[in-house]
C-alpha positions in Angstrom: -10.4 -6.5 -0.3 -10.0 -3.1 -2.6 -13.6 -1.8 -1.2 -12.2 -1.8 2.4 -8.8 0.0 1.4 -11.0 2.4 -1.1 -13.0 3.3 2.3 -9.9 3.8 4.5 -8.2 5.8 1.8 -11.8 7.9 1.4 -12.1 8.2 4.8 -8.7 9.9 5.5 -9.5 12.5 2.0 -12.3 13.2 4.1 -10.5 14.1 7.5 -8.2 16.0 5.0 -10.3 18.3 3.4 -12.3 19.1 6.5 -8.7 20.1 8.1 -8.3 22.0 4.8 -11.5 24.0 4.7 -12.0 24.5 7.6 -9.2 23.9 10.6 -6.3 25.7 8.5 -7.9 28.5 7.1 -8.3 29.3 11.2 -5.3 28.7 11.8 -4.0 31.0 9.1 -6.4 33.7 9.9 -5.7 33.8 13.8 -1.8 33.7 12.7 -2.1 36.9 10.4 -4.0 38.7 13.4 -0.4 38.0 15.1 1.2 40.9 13.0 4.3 40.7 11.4 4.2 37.8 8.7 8.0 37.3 7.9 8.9 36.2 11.6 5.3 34.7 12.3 6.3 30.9 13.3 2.2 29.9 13.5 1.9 31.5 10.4 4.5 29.6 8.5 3.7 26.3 9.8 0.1 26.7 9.4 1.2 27.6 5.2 3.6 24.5 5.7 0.8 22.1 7.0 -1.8 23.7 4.4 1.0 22.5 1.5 1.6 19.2 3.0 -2.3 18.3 3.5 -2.7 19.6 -0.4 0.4 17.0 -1.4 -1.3 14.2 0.4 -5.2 15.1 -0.9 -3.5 14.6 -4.7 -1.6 11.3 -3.6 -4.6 9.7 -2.2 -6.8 10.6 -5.0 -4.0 9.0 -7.5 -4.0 6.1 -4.6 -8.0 6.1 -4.9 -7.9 6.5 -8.9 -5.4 3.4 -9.8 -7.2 1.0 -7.1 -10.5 1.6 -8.9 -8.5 -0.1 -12.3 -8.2 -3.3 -10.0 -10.0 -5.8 -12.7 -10.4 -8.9 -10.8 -10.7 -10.8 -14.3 -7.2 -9.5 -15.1 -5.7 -11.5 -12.1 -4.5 -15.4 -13.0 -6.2 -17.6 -11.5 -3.2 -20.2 -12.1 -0.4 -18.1 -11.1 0.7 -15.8 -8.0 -1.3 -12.3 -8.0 -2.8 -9.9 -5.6 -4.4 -11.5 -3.4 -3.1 -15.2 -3.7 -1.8 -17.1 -0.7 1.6 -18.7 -1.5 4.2 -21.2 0.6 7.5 -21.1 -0.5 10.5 -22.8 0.5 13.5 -20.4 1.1 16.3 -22.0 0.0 18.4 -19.2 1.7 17.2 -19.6 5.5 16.5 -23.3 4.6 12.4 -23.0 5.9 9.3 -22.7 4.5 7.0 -19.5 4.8 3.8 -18.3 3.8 2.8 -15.1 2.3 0.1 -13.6 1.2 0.3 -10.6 -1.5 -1.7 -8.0 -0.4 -1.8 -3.6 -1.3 0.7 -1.7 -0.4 -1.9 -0.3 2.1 -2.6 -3.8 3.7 0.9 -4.8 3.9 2.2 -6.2 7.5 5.7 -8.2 6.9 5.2 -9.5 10.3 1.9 -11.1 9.7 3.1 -12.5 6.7 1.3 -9.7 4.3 3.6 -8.3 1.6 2.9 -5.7 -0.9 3.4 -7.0 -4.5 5.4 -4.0 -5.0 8.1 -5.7 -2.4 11.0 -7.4 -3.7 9.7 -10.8 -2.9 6.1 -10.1 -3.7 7.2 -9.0 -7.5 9.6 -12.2 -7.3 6.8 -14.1 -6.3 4.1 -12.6 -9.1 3.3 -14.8 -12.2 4.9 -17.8 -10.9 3.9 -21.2 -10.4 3.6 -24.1 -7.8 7.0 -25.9 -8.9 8.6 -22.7 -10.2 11.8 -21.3 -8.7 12.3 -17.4 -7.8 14.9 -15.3 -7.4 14.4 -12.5 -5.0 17.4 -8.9 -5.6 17.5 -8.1 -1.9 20.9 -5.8 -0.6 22.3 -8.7 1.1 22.2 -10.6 -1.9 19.8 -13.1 -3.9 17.5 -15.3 -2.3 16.1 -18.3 -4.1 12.8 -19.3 -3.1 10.5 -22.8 -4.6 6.7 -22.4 -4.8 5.2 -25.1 -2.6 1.5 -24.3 -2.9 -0.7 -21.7 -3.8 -4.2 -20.0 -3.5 -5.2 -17.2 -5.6 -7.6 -14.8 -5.2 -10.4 -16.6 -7.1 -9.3 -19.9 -5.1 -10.3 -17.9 -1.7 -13.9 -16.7 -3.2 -15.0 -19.7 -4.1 -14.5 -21.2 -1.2 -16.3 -18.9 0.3 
């Protein structure tokens, strides 16, 4: 699961630096030819784009750096973690739903993947079948039972 986002997340440094080294520095160098610097609008986005591609390079490498901590040992094996398949009742909209807690990278709320940095998903974390949580959401709290669960380990060795 990490190993595909790790190559996604590599995979877009890669278009990033390339654009850096080599599309900007173009950009930048046909922009000065223009003249007149202080009213050069290629110039000044080119700077603008060459800041924002050197903000993102740093956030995927910290992106790139805490994914490669991921110990699979340190996720429970009895308890919701990354990873783990869970069916909850919401006591709220009275009906049950599944999730699955995935990266914030993988996360599709439609198809039922939710980042454990979500409200539910750190709701849901550590908790049990049987156990009761409480999700903080701005239209108030939700209470939600754990039904069943899969974790992570569950999934590999069935596989």
């Amino acid at each position: 699961m990490t190993e595909q986002i790790k190559k996604k997340l590599q995979d877009e440094i890669n278009t990033l630096e390339h654009e850096l080294s080599h599309e900007l520095p173009k950009e930048l160098k046909k922009a000065v030819a223009l003249g007149d610097l202080s009213e050069n609008a290629e110039y000044h986005m080119a700077k603008q784009r060459q800041e924002f591609v050197k903000a993102r390079l740093r956030q995927l490498g910290r992106r790139l750096a805490d994914l490669s901590l991921i110990n699979m040992n340190n996720i429970p094996k009895d308890k919701v973690g990354l990873g783990s398949t869970v069916r909850v009742y919401d006591n709220t909209k009275n009906e049950e739903v599944e999730y699955k807690l995935v990266t914030s990278e993988e996360s599709d709320v439609a198809a039922g993947r939710i980042s454990t940095t979500s409200p539910i998903g750190k709701a849901l974390l550590n908790k049990k079948v049987g156990d009761s949580a409480i999700v903080v959401t701005p239209n108030g709290n939700r209470e939600m039972d754990i039904l069943t669960l899969t974790t992570i380990h569950d999934q590999a060795a069935a596989e």
